[in-house]
C-alpha positions as CSV (number, residue, x, y, z in Angstrom):
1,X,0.0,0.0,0.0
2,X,1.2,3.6,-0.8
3,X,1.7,4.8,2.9
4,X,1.0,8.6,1.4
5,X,-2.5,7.8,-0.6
6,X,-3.6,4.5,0.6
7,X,-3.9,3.1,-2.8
8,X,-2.8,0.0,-3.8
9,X,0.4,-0.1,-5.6
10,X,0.7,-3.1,-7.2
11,X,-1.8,-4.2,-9.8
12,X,-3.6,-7.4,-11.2
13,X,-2.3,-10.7,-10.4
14,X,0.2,-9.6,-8.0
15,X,-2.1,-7.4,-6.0
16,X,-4.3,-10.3,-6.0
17,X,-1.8,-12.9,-4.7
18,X,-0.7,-10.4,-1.8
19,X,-4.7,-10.3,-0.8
20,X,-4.7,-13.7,-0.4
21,X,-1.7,-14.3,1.2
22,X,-2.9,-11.3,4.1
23,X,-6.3,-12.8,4.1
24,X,-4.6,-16.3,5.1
25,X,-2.4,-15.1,7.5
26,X,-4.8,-13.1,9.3
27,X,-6.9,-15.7,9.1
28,X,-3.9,-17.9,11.2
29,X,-3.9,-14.9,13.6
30,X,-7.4,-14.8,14.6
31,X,-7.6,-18.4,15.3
32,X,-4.7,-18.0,17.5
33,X,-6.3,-15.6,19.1
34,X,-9.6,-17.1,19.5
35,X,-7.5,-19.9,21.2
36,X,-6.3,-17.4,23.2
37,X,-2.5,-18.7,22.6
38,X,0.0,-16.5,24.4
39,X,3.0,-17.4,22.4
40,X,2.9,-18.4,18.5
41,X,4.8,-18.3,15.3
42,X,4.3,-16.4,12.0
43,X,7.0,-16.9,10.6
44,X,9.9,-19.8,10.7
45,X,13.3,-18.7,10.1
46,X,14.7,-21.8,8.2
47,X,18.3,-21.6,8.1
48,X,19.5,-24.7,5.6
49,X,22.9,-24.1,5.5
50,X,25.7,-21.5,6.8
51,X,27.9,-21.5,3.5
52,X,27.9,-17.9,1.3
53,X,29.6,-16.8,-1.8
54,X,29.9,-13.1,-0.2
55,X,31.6,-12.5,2.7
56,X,29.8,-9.1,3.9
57,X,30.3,-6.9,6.7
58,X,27.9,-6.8,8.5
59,X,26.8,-10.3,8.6
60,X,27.9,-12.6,11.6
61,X,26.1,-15.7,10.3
62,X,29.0,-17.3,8.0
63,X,31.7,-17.1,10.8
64,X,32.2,-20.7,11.1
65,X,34.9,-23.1,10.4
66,X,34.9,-25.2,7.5
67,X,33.6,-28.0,8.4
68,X,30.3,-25.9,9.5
69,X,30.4,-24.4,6.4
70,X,29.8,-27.5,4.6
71,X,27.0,-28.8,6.5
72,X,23.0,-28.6,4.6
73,X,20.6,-29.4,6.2
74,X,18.4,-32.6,4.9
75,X,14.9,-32.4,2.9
76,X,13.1,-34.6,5.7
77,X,15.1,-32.2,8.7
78,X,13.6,-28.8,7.1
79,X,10.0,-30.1,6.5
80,X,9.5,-31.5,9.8
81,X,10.5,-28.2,11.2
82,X,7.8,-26.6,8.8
83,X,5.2,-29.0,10.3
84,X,6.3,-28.7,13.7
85,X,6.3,-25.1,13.6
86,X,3.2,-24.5,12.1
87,X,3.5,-20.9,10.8
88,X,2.2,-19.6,7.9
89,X,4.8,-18.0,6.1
90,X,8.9,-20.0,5.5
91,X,11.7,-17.2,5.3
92,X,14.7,-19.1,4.1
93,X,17.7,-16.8,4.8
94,X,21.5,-18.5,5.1
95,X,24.4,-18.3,4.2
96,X,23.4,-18.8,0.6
97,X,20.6,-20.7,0.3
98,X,20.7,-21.5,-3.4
99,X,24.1,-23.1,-2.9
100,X,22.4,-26.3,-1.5
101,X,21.8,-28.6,-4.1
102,X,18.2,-30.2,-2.2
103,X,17.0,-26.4,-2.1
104,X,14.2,-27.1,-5.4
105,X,12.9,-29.9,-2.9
106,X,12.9,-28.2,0.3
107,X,11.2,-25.5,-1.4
108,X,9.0,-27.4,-3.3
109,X,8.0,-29.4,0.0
110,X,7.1,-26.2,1.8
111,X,5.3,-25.0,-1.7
112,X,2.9,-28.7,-1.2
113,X,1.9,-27.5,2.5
114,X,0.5,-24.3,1.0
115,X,3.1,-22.2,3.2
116,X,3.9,-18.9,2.2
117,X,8.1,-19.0,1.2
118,X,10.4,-16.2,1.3
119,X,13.7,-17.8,-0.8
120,X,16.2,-15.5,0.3
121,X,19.2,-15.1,-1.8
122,X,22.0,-12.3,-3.1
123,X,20.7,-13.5,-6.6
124,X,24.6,-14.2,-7.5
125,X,23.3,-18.1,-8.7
126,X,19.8,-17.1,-9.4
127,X,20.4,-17.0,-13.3
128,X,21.8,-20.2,-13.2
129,X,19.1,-22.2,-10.5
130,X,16.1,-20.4,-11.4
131,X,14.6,-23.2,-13.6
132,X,15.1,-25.6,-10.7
133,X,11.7,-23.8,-9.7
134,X,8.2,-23.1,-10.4
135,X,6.4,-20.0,-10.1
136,X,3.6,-20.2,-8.0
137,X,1.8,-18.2,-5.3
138,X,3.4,-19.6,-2.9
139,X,7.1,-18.8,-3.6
140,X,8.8,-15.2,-3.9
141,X,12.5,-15.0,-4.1
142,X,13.4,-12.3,-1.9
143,X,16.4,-10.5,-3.1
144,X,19.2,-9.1,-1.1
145,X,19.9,-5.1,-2.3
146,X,21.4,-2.6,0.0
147,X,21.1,0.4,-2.2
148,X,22.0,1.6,-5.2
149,X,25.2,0.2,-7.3
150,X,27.9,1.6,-5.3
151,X,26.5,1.4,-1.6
152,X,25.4,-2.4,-2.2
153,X,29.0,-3.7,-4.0
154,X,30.4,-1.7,-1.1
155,X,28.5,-3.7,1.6
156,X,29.0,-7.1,0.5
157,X,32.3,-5.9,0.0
158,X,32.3,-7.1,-3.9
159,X,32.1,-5.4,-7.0
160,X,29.3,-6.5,-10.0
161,X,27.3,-7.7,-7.5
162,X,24.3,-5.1,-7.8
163,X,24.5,-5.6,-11.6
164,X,24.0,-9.3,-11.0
165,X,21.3,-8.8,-8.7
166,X,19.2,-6.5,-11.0
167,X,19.7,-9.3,-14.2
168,X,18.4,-11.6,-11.7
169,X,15.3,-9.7,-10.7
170,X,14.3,-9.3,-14.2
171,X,15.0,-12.5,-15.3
172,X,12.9,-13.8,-12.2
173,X,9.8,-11.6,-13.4
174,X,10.1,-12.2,-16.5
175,X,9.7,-15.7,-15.8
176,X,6.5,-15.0,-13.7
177,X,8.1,-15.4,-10.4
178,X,7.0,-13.3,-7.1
179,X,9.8,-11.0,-6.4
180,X,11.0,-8.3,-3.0
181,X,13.9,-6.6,-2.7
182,X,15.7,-7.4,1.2
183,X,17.2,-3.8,2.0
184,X,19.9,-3.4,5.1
185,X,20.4,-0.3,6.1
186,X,23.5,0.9,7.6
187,X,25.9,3.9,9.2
188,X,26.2,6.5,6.8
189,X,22.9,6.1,4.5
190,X,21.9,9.0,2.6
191,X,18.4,9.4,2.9
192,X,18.1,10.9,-0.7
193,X,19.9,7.8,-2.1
194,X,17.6,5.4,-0.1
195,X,14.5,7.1,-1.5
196,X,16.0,7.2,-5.1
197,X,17.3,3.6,-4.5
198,X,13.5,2.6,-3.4
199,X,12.4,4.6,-7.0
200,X,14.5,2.4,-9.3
201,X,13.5,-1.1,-7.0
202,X,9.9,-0.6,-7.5
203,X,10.4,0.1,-11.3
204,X,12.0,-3.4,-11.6
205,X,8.6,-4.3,-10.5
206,X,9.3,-6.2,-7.3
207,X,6.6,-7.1,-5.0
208,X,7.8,-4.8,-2.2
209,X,11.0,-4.0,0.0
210,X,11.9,-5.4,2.9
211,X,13.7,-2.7,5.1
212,X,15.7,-2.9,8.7
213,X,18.6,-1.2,10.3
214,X,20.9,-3.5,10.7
215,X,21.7,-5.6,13.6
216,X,25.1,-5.0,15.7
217,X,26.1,-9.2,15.7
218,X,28.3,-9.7,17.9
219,X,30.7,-11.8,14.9
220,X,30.2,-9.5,12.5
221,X,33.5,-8.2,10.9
222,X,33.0,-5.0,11.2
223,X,31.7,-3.4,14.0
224,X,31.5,-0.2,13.3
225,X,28.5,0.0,10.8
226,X,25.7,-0.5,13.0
227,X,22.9,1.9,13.4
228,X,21.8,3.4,16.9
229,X,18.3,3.1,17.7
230,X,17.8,7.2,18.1
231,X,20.2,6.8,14.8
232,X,17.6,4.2,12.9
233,X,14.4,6.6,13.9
234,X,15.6,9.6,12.4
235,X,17.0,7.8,9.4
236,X,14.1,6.5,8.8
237,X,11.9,9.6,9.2
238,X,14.2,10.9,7.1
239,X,13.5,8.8,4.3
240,X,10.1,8.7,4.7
241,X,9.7,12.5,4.6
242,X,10.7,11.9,0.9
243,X,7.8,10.9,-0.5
244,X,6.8,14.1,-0.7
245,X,8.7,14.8,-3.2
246,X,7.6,12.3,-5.2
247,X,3.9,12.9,-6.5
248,X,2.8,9.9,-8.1
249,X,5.1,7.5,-7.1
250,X,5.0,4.8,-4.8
251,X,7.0,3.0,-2.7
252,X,5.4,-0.7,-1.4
253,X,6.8,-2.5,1.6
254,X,6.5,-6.1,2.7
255,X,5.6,-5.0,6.2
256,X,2.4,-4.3,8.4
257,X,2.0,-0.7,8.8
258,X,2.7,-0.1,12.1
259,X,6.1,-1.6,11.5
260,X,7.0,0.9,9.6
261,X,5.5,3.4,12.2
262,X,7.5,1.9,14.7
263,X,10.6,2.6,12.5
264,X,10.0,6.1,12.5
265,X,9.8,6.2,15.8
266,X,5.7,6.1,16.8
267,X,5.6,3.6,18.5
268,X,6.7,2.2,21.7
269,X,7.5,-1.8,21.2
270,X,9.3,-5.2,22.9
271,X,10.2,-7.7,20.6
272,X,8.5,-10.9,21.0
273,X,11.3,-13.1,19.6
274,X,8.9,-16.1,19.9
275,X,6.8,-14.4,16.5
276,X,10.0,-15.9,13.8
277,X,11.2,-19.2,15.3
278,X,14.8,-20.0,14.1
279,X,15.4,-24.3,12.8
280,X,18.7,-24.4,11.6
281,X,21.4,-27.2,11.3
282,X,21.7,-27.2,14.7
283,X,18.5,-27.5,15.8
284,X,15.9,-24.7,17.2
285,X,17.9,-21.7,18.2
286,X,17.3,-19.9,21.3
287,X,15.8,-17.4,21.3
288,X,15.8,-15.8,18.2
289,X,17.1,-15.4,14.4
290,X,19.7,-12.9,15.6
291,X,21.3,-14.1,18.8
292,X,23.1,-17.2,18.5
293,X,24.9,-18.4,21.4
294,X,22.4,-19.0,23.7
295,X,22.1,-22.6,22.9
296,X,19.3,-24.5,21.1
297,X,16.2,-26.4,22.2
298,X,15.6,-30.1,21.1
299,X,12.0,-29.5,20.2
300,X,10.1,-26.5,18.8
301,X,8.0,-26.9,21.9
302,X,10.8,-26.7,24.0
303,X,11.7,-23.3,22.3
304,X,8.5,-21.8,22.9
305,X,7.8,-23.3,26.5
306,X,11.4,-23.7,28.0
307,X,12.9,-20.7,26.8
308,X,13.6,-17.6,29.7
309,X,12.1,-15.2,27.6
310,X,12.1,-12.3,30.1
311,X,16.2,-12.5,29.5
312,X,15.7,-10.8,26.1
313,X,14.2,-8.1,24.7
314,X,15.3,-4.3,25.2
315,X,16.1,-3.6,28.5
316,X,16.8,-6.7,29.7
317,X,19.7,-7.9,27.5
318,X,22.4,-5.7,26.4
319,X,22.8,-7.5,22.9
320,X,19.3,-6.6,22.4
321,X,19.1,-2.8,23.3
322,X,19.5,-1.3,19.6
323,X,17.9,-4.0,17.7
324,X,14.9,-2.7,15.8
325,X,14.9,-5.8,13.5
326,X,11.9,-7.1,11.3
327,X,12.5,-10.4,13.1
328,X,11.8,-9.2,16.5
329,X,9.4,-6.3,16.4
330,X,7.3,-7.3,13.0
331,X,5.5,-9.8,15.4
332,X,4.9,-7.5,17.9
333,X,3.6,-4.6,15.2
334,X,1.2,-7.2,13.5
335,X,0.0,-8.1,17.3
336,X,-0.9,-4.5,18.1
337,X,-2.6,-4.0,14.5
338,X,-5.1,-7.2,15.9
339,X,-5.9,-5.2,19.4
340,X,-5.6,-1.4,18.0
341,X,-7.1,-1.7,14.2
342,X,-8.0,2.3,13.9
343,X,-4.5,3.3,15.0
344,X,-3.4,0.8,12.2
345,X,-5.7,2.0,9.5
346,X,-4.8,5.4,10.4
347,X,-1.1,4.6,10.0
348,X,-2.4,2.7,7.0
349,X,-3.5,5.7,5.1
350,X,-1.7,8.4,6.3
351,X,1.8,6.6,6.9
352,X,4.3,6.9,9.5
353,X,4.7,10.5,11.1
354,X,8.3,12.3,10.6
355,X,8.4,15.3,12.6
356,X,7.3,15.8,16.4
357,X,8.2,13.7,19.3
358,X,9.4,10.2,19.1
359,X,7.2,7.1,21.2
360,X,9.2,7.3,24.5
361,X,12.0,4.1,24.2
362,X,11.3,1.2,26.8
363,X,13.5,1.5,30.3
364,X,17.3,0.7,29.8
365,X,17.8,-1.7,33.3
366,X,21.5,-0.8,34.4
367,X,23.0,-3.8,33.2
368,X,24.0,-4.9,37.6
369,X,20.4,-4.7,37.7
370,X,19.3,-7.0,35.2
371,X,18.1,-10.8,35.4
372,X,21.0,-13.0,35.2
373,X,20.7,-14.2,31.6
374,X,22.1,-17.7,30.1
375,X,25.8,-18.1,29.6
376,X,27.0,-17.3,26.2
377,X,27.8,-20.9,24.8
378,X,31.2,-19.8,23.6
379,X,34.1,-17.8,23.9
380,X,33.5,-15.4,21.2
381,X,32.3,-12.2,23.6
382,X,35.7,-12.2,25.3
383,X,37.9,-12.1,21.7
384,X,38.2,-8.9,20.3
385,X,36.4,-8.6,16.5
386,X,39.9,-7.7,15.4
387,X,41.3,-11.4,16.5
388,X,37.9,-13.2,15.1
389,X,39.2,-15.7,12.4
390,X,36.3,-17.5,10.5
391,X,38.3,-21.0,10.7
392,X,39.5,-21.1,14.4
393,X,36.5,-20.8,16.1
394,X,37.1,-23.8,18.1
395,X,35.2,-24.1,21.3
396,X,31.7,-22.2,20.3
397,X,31.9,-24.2,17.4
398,X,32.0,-27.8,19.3
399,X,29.6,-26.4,22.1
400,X,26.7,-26.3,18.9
401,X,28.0,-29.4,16.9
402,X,27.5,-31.1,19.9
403,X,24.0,-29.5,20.2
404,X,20.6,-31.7,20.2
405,X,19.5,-32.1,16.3
């Protein structure tokens, strides 16, 4: 939806597709509700593999030796955890998910169930996979872009890649396939290239665009490209002020509305890192997509029941105190939208406010203050980033092969 008009911006079969798809997940959400189920899923986070062809700078998910590296996760292992899960939407990040040769089947597997799948890839092997699949309403390859040519290549720290990325897209509409754009935004974004970057995306006629700041993981190369939250909200006011500027063009995002609000800076939120289960090759990670040494559960159950939740969330772990990510506050955005509907149909049609005060932030617990959370399982907070070498990673690495699958 066009956050300025309230039109729809995407037209035909596409804008029908997207109906159904919000029609059958808010159909999931009601029943949940009705059940009156405190804690559920609405997405899975299926990691299949670790393994990229990019090594960028602000990941910390490929910092494994090799032998981690060339682990993939089986057909059967990544449909049970579909099953078991039960959400209605499969976001299949990595690593480089098109780099594992079972990915057609997992896919197609999830496709069967009638789940919602969100293929994520840096569209580097796209070209060469892409007939491994079938369009249908049920799959969207969900591309990773970071901006325009010169600020993506510069943060996957490779040259050509946007240019590959942007043959891909086309070739994957052109081909019939559903198609968003995965946008990371970092230190130093210009909001004027971020709205000009978000004009040329939506004329390659993607879906929508996926936007976050990006999260500050604790493995991540480099550490000094990560976005404070006050940072994030003006940023992203910022770039929403633009559309002003831009009368009859539209930008479409695959968020709820008061996501984006929150963004800005509306709205008061804690994550509920329960809302996008992680099931990776090491089983189901506690307690979210983002944080990964706090060990793993042997059941998705055992996630949801066993887990200390009140040890995450802002305010109550330091790791978590400028995340804003889609992973931890979409959930909590799409929960609000169920128990507020006006203030989301408001948002809806008007968009996210960019001037005035900002939603006050949730209280920062002195960290001597705080619940004692789990031990990291690892040694990697104690090693300075400068020292982290992707191949000796010895004892964090045991700790989670040794993990329940």
């Amino acid at each position: 939806m066009d956050f300025r008009t309230g039109e729809p911006v995407v037209k035909g079969e596409i804008m029908g597709i997207a109906l159904i798809q919000k029609y059958r997940v808010a159909s999931y959400l009601l029943s949940k509700k009705l059940k009156r189920e405190k804690r559920y899923p609405l997405v899975l986070m299926l990691e299949p593999l670790f393994q990229c062809n990019l090594a960028c700078a602000g990941c910390g998910k490929i910092d494994y030796p090799k032998e981690i590296l060339q682990k993939r996760m089986r057909v059967e292992d990544a449909l049970n955890a579909v099953d078991e899960c039960g959400a209605p939407m499969v976001s299949i990040p990595g690593g480089e998910p098109l780099i594992h040769s079972e990915m057609p089947k997992i896919v197609a597997g999830i496709v069967a169930r009638k789940k919602f799948v969100y293929l994520c890839t840096n569209a580097i092997l796209l070209a060469k996979h892409i007939d491994e699949y079938r369009p249908s309403p049920y799959l969207t390859f969900s591309v990773h872009l970071d901006g325009n040519r010169a600020r993506h290549d510069e943060s996957v720290c490779q040259e050509g890649v946007f240019d590959k990325a942007v043959a891909a897209i086309r070739l994957a509409r052109a081909k019939g396939f559903r198609v968003t754009i995965n946008c990371t935004l970092f230190v130093g974004e210009n909001p004027d290239e971020v709205a000009s970057f978000f004009d040329e995306a939506m004329k390659l006629g993607v879906e929508g665009i996926m936007v976050s700041p990006g999260f500050s993981y604790q493995h991540a190369p480099r550490q000094d490209v990560f976005l404070g939250r006050t940072a994030s909200k003006q940023l992203f006011r910022d770039i929403f002020s633009r559309r002003k500027d831009r009368p009859g063009k539209a930008w479409s995002f695959n968020h709820s509305d008061l996501f984006l609000d929150f963004l800005a800076g509306n709205q008061t939120y804690q994550c509920t890192p329960w809302s996008m289960p992680t099931y990776n090759i090491f089983g189901w990670q506690r307690p979210c997509y983002l944080l990964s040494d706090e060990g793993y559960a042997p059941t998705f159950r055992s996630l949801m029941d066993d887990t200390e939740w009140q040890n995450y969330g802002v305010g109550n772990n330091p790791r978590c105190d400028n995340c804003m990510a889609h992973c931890g506050f979409e959930g909590t955005a799409v929960d609000d939208a169920f128990s507020s509907p006006l203030k989301a149909l408001k948002v809806a049609i008007f968009g996210p406010r960019v001037d005035g005060p900002m939603a006050p932030e949730l209280p920062f617990t002195p960290p001597g203050e705080r619940p004692a959370a789990a031990p990291a399982r690892g040694v990697a907070a104690a090693v300075p980033v400068s020292a982290v070498k992707r191949a000796r990673r010895g004892s964090k690495d045991e700790d989670r092969a040794a993990a329940p699958r």
